[in-house]
C-alpha positions as CSV (number, residue, x, y, z in Angstrom):
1,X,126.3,26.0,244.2
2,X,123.1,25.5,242.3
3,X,122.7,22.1,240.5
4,X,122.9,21.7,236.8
5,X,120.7,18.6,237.1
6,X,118.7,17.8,239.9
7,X,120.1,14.8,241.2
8,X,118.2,11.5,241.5
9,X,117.9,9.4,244.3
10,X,117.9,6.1,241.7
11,X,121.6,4.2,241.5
12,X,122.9,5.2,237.7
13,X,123.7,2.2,235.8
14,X,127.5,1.0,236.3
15,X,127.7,2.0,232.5
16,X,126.3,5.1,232.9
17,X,128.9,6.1,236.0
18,X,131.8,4.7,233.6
19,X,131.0,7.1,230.7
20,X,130.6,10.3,233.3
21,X,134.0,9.7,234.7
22,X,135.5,9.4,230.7
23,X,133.9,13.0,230.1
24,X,135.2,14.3,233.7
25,X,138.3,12.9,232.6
26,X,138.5,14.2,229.6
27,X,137.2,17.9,230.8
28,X,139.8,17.7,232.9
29,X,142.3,17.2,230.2
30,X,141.4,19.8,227.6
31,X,140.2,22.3,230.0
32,X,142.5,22.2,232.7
33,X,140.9,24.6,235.7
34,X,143.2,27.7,237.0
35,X,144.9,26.6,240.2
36,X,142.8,26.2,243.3
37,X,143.4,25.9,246.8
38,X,141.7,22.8,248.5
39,X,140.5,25.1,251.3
40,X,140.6,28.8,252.8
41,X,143.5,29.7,253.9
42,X,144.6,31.2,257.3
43,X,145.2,34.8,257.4
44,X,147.1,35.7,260.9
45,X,147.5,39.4,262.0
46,X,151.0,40.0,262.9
47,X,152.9,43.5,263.9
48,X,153.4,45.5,260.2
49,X,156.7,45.2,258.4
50,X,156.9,49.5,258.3
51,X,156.6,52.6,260.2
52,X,153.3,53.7,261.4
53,X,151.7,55.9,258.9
54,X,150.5,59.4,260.8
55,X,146.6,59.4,260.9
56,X,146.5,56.0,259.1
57,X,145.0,52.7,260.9
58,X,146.9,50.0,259.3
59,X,146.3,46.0,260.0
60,X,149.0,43.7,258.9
61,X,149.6,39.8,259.2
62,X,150.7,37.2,257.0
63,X,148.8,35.1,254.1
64,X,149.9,31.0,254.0
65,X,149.2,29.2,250.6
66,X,150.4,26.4,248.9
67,X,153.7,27.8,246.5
68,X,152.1,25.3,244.3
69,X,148.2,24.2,243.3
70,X,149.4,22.7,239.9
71,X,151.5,20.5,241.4
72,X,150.6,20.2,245.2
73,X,153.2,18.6,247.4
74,X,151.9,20.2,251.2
75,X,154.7,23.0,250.5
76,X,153.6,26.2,252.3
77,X,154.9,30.1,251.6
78,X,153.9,33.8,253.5
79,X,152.5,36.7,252.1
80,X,153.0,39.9,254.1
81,X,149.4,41.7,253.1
82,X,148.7,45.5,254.6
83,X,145.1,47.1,254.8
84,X,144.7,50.4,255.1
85,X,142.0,51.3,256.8
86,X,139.9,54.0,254.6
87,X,138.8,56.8,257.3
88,X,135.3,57.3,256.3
89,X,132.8,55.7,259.2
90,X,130.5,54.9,256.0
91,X,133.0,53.6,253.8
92,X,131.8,51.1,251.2
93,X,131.9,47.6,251.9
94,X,134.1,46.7,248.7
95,X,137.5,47.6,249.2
96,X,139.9,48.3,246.4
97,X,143.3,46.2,245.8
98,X,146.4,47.6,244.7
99,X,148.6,45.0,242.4
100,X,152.1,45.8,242.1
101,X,154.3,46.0,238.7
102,X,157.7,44.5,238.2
103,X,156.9,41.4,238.2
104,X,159.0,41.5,242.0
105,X,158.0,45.1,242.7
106,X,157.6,44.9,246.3
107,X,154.1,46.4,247.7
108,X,153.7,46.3,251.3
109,X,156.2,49.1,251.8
110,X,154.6,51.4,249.3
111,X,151.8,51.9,251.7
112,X,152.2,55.3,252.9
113,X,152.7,56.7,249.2
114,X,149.9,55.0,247.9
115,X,147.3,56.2,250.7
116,X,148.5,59.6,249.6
117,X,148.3,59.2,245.7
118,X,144.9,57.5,246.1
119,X,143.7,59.5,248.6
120,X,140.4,59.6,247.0
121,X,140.3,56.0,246.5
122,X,141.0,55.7,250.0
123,X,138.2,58.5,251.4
124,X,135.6,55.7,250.4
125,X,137.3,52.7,250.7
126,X,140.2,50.5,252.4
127,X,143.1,49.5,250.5
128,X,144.5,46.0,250.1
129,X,148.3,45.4,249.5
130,X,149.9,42.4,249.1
131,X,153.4,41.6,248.7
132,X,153.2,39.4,245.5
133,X,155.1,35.6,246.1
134,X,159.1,36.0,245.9
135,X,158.5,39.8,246.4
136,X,159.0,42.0,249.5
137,X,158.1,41.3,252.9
138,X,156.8,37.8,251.8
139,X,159.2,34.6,252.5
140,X,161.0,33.3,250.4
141,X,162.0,36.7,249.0
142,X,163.5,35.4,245.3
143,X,166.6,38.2,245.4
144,X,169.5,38.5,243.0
145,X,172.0,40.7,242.6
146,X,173.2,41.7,239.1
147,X,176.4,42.8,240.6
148,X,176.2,46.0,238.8
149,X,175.2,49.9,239.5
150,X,171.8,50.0,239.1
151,X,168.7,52.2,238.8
152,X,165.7,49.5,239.7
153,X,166.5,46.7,237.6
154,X,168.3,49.1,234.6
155,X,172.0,48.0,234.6
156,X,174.0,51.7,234.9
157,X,177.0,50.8,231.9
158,X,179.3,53.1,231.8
159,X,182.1,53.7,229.2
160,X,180.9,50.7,227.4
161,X,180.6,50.2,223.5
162,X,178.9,48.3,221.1
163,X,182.2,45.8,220.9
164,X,181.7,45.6,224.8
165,X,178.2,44.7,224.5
166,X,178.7,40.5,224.3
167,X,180.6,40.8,227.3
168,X,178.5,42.6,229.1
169,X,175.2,40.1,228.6
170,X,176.8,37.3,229.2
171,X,178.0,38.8,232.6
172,X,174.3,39.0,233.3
173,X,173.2,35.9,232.1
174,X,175.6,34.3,234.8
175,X,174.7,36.4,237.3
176,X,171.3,35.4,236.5
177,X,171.6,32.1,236.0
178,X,173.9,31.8,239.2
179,X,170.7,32.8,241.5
180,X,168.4,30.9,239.7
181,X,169.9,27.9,240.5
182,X,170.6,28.5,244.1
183,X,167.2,29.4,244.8
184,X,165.8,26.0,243.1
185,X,168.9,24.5,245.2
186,X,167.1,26.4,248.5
187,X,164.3,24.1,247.7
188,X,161.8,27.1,245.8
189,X,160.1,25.7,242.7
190,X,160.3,28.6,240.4
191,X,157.8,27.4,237.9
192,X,155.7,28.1,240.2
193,X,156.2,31.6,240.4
194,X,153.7,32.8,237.8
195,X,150.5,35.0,237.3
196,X,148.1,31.6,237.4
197,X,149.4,31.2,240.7
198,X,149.6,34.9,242.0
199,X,146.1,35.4,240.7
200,X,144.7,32.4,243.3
201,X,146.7,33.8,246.3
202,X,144.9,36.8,245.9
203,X,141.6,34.8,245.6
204,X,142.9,33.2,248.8
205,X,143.7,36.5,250.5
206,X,139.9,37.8,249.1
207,X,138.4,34.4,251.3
208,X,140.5,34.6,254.2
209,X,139.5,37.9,254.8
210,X,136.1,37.8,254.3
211,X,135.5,40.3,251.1
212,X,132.4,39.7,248.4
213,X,133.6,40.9,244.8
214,X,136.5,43.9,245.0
215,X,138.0,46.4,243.3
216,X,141.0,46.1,241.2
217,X,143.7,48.4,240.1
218,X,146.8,47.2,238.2
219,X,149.9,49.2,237.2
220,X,152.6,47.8,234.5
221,X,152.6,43.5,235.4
222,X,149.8,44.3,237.8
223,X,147.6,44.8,234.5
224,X,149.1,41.4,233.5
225,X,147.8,39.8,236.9
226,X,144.7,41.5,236.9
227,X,143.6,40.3,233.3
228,X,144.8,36.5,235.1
229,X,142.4,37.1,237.6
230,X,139.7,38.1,235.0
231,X,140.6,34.8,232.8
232,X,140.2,32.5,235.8
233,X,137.7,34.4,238.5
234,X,135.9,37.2,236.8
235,X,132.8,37.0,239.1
236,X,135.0,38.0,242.2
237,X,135.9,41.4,240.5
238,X,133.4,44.6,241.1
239,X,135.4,46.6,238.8
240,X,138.9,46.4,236.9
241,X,141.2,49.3,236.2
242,X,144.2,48.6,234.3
243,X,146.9,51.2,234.3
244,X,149.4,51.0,231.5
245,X,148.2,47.8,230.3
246,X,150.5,45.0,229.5
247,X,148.6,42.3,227.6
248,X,149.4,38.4,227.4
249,X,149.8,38.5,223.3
250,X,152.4,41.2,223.5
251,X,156.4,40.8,224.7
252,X,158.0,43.9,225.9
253,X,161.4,42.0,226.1
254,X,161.7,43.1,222.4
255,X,158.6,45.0,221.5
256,X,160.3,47.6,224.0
257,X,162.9,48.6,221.5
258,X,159.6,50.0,219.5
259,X,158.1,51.5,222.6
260,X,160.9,53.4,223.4
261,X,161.6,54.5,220.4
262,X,157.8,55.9,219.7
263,X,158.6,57.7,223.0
264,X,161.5,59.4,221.4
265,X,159.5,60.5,218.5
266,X,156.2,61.5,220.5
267,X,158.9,63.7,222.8
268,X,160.8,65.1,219.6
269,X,157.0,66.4,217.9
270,X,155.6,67.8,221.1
271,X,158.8,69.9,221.6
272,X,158.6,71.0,218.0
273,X,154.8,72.1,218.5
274,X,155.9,74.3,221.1
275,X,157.6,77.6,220.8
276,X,159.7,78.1,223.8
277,X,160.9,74.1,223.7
278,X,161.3,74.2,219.6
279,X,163.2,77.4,220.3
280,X,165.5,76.3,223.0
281,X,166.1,72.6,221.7
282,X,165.4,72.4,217.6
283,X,165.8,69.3,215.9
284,X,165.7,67.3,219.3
285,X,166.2,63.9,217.4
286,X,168.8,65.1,215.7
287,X,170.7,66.3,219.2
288,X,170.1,63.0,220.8
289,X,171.2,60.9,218.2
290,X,174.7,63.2,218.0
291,X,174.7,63.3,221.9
292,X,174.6,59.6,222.0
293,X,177.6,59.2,219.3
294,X,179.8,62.0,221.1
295,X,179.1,60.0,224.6
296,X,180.3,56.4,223.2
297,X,182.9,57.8,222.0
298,X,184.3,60.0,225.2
299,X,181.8,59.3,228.2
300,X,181.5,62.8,230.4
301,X,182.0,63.0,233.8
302,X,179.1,63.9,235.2
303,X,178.7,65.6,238.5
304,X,176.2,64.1,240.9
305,X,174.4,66.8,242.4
306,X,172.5,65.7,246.0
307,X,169.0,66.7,245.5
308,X,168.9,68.2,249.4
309,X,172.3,69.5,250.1
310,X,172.6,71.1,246.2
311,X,176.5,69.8,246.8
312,X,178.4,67.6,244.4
313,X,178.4,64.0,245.8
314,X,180.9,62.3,243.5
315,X,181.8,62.1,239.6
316,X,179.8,59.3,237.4
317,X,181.2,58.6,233.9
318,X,178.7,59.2,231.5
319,X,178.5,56.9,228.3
320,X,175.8,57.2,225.1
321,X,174.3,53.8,226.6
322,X,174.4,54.9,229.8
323,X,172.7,58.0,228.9
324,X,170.1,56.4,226.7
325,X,169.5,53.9,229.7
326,X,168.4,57.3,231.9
327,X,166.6,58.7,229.3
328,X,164.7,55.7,229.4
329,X,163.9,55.2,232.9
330,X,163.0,58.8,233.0
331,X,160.2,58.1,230.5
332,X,158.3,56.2,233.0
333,X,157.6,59.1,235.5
334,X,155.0,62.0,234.2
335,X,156.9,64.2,236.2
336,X,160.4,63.5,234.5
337,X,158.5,64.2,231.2
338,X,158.0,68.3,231.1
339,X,162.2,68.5,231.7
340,X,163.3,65.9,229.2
341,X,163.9,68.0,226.3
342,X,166.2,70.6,228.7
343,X,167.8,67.2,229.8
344,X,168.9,66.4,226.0
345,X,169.8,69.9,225.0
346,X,172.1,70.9,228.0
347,X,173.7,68.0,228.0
348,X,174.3,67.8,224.3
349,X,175.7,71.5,225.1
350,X,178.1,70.6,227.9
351,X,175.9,72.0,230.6
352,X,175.8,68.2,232.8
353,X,174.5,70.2,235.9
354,X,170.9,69.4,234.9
355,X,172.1,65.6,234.3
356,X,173.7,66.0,237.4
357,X,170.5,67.0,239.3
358,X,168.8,64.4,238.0
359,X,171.0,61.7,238.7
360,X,171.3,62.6,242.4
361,X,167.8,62.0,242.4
362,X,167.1,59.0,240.4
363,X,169.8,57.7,243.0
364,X,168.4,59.0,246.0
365,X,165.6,57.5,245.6
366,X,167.1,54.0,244.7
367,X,169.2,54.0,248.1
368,X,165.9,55.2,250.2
369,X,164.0,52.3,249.0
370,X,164.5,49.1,251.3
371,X,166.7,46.1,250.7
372,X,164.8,43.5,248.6
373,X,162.2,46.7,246.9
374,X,163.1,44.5,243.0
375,X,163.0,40.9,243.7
376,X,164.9,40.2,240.2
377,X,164.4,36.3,240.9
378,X,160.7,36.8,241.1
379,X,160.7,39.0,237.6
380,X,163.1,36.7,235.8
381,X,160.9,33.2,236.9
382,X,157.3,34.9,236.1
383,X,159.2,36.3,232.7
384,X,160.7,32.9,232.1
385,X,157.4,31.3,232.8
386,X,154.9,33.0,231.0
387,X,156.8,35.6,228.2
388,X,160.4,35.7,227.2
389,X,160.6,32.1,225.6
390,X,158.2,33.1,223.3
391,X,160.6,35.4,221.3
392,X,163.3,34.2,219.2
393,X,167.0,35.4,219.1
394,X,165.7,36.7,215.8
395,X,163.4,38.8,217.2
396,X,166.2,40.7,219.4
397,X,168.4,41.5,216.8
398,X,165.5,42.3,214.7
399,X,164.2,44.5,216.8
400,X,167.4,46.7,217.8
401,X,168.5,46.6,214.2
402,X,165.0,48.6,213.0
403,X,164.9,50.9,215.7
404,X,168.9,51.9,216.1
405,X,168.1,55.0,218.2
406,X,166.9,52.5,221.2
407,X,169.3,50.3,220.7
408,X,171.1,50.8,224.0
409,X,168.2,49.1,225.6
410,X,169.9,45.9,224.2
411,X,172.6,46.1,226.5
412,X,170.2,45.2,229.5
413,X,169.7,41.6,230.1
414,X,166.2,41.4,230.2
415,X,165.9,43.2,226.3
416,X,168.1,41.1,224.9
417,X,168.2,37.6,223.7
418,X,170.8,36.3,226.4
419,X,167.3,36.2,228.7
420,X,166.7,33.4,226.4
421,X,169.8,31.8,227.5
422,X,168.8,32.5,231.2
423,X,165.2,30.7,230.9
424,X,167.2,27.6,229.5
425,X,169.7,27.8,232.1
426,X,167.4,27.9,235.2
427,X,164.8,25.6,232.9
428,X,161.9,27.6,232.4
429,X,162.2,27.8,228.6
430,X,158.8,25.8,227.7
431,X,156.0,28.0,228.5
432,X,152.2,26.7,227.7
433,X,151.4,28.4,224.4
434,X,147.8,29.3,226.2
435,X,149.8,32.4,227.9
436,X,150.2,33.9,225.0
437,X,146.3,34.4,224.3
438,X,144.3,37.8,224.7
439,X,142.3,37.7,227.8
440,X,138.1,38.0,227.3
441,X,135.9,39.4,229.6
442,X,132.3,41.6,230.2
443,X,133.5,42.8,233.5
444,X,133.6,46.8,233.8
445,X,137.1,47.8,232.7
446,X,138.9,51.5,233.0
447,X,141.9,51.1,231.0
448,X,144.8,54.5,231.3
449,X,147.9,54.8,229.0
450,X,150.1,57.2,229.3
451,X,150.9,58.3,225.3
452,X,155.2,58.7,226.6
453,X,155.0,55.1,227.8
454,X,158.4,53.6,227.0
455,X,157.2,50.2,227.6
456,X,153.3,49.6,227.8
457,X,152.5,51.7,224.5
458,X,149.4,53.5,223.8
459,X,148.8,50.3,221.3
460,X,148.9,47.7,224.3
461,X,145.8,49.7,225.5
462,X,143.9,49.1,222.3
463,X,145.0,45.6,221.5
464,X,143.9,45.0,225.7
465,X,140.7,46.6,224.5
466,X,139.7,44.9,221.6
467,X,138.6,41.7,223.7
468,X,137.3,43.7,226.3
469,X,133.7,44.4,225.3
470,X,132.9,46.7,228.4
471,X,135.9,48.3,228.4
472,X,137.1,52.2,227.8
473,X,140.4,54.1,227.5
474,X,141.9,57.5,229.1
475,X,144.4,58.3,227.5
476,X,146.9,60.6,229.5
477,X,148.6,62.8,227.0
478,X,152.7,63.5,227.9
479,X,152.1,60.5,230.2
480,X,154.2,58.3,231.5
481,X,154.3,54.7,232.9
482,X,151.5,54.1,235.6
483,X,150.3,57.9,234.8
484,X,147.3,57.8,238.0
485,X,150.3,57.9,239.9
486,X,150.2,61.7,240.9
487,X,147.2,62.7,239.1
488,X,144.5,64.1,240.9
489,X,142.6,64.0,237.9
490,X,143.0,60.2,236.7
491,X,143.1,59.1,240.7
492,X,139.4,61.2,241.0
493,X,138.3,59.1,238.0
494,X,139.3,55.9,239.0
495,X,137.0,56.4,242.5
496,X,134.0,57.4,240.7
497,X,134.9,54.7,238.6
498,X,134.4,52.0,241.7
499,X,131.7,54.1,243.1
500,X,129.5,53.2,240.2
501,X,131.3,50.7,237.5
502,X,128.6,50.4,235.2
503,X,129.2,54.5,234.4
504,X,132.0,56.1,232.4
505,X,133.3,58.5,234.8
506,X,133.9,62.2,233.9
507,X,137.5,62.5,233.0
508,X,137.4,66.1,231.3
509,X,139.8,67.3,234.2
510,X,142.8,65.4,231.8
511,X,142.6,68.1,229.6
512,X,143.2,70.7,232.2
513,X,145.5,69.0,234.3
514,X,147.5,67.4,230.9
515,X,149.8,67.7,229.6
516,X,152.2,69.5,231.9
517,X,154.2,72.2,230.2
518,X,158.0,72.0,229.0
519,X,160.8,73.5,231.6
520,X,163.1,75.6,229.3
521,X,165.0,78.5,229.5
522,X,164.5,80.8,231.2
523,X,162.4,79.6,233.7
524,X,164.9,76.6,233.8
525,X,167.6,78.4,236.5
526,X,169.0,76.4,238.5
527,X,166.8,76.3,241.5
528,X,163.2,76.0,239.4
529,X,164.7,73.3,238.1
530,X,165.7,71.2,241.2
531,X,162.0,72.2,242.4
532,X,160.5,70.6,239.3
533,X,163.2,67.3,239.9
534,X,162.0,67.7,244.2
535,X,158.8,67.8,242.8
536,X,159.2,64.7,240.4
537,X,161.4,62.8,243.4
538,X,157.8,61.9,245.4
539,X,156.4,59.7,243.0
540,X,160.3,57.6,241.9
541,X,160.3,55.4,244.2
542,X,156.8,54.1,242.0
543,X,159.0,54.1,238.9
544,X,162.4,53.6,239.9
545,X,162.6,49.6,237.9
């Protein structure tokens, strides 16, 4: 490190000495640093955690860093990291680092999907996974069980009403509350479960192996650990793509109410726009709003259709919450999009076969993914930590009360104001006010939003923008959540994008690959339309949360 002053071979005056340790001190005190690790730590290759990939070199091992800089008392934790070796003998000495969503999406295991959606990342460049702290293959793994039927973390309520909804939080909250204080009991300090520190392991992991400035590319929370990364190490970043963009100042856990609701209305005007969807499914609000009454009031019985086999599985009872809670999930996926509106119309007619299709898929793919894919301990201590306390109860009931047609959403623990109850319960309910700033930084930045984000709006983007001077937006029109996933188009961009950082790519090829067209009938038979959910089913195991 080059010296601010040259330093003097002369003894300073005792004085002198006293009133440079009163500034260090007091440098120290109002501008704490982010947390550090006092050296490099080891990286040692070990056998991978998952099945060879066909054609793929992958190196595996394990990452050891303190579960706590902030407070340092010798305690170590692994990180299971995966590289994936790019396949071009000239491949560019930068490599590019993928960084989960969730929080407590596991990472490691996603590696064969994500050398094949980034393919052309890959083809100049290896590719960095890490399982985040608490997440995956890393140890501790911070698990809970809600106890529930789930889709990814989205409680699955059937036959429940409004009057049932009390009840039902609290459930969580226990649940919840329950794990959180075994794992502190099994000796894991969960305030230390945050973005400050799951930025520096990854500064650590950058070290240990060697690397100069990398690549970065966040999806959902990974765009909340990236912009960490940016607010504490900004030089060791080549180029930054954030992928529906989830800023510090914003709070999904009851901004989401909004979110989804836009997405409702966004869905609604597009079908409208077009012929064949406004002919088959007019007034598409109007139909889910009725459809959602009809379902409170007598859930169906919907038939669960196996994606391979096309035979009925078994018989799920289909409430207006538990239907809203699909509809909501579905939302993240760009594929799920184009067949949303034939989704609300059938079902609204009777016709559950399409519902049917669709759930057998949705809960295919939750059963294929590994034990431990959602660490819910992980995403309710980084939550606790660093966003849910700043809401009040206020804000819940606020929220749901404006924006009625979303208001099932309330009835999952994490949108609704009994997470407050959890953060007190496992006492992480005093976050520093400093997490809830914007993030600054000149660093080239590619930001993506998917304009039928439920959760990361199209806004997020532009408020993540506005203190991003070197920043631009793409935005991916009938997009979803994390819309590079499975675009060609966008996953082309981003390479050229780390090729050269200081150039806007050319992203023209949106408008010809977006946005995809609406499945109605006719072309909606039967099989066309488990082709388009076969087709959707490679990418959920991305967006089943």
């Amino acid at each position: 490190m080059r010296h601010l002053i040259s330093p003097v071979r002369s003894r300073p005056h005792l004085s002198r000495l006293g009133t440079l340790l009163m500034i260090g001190v007091l440098l120290v005190v109002l501008f704490p640093a982010a947390p550090t690790t006092r050296a490099v730590v080891p990286f040692v290759p070990e056998p991978c955690p998952i099945p060879a990939i066909p054609g793929v070199q992958v190196d595996c091992g394990y990452l050891t860093v303190p579960e706590s800089r902030s407070q340092f008392t010798g305690k170590t934790i692994r990180l299971a990291v995966a590289i994936v070796r790019s396949p071009n003998p000239n491949k560019a000495p930068d490599p590019f680092l993928f960084l989960q969503g969730g929080p407590g999406g596991a990472t490691v295991v996603l590696a064969p999907i994500l050398a094949e959606l980034y393919a052309p990342i890959l083809a100049q460049r290896d590719l960095i996974l890490m399982d985040q702290r608490g997440t995956g293959f890393s140890q501790p793994h911070l698990s809970c069980d809600l106890g529930l039927q789930q889709i990814g973390r989205q409680a699955l309520p059937t036959k429940l009403k409004r009057a049932h909804l009390p009840d039902f939080i609290q459930f969580q909250v226990d649940q919840l509350v329950s794990c959180g204080q075994e794992l502190r009991a099994a000796g894991n300090d969960l305030s230390a479960y945050n973005s400050a520190e799951n930025a520096a392991d990854f500064e650590d992991l950058r070290l240990a192996l060697g690397y100069g400035p990398w690549n970065v590319l966040g999806g959902s929370y990974g765009t909340r650990l990236a912009l960490s990364m940016l607010q504490f190490r900004q030089e060791t970043l080549r180029s930054v793509v954030l992928d529906s963009t989830y800023p510090p100042q914003a709070n999904f856990h009851y901004e989401v109410f909004g979110s989804y609701n836009r997405t409702l209305n966004v869905l609604a005007d597009e079908c409208a726009a077009d012929a064949a969807c406004n002919r088959a499914y007019p007034n598409l609000l109007q139909t889910f709003d009725q459809l959602y009454d009809r379902l409170n009031a007598s859930a169906a019985q919907v038939p669960i259709i196996d994606p391979n086999t096309q035979q009925i599985v078994t018989y799920l009872p289909v409430s207006g919450v538990t239907f809203s809670t699909i509809v909501f999930q579905l939302f993240y996926s760009t594929g799920a999009i184009p067949i949303m509106p034939l989704l609300i119309g059938e079902t609204s007619k009777g016709n559950y076969i399409p519902l049917g299709i669709i759930l057998g898929a949705l809960l295919t793919a939750q059963e294929e993914q590994p034990g431990g894919a959602q660490a819910l301990g992980m995403l309710m201590a980084v939550q606790c930590n660093e966003d849910a306390p700043f809401a009040s109860r206020g804000d819940f009931v606020s929220a749901r009360h404006r924006y009625r047609r979303a208001s099932a959403l309330a009835f999952q623990v994490f949108f609704n104001e009994g997470m407050l109850d959890v953060c007190e319960g496992i006492g992480l309910n005093d976050p520093d006010p400093a997490l809830n700033r914007a993030i600054t930084s000149d660093r080239p930045i590619m930001i993506i939003s998917g304009i039928n984000d439920p959760i990361t709006s199209p806004e997020y983007a532009e408020t993540t923008a506005s203190t991003l001077p070197n920043s631009f937006i793409v935005f991916y029109p009938r997009g979803g959540h994390v819309p590079s996933i499975g675009s060609p188009c966008l996953t082309g961009a981003i390479a050229a994008f780390m090729t050269s950082p200081g150039e806007r790519p050319d992203t023209s090829c949106v408008a010809r690959e977006a946005p995809l067209p609406f499945v109605t009938p006719p072309a909606a038979t039967g099989k066309k339309l488990t082709r388009a959910v076969n087709k959707l089913s490679r990418t959920l195991p991305m967006h089943v949360r």
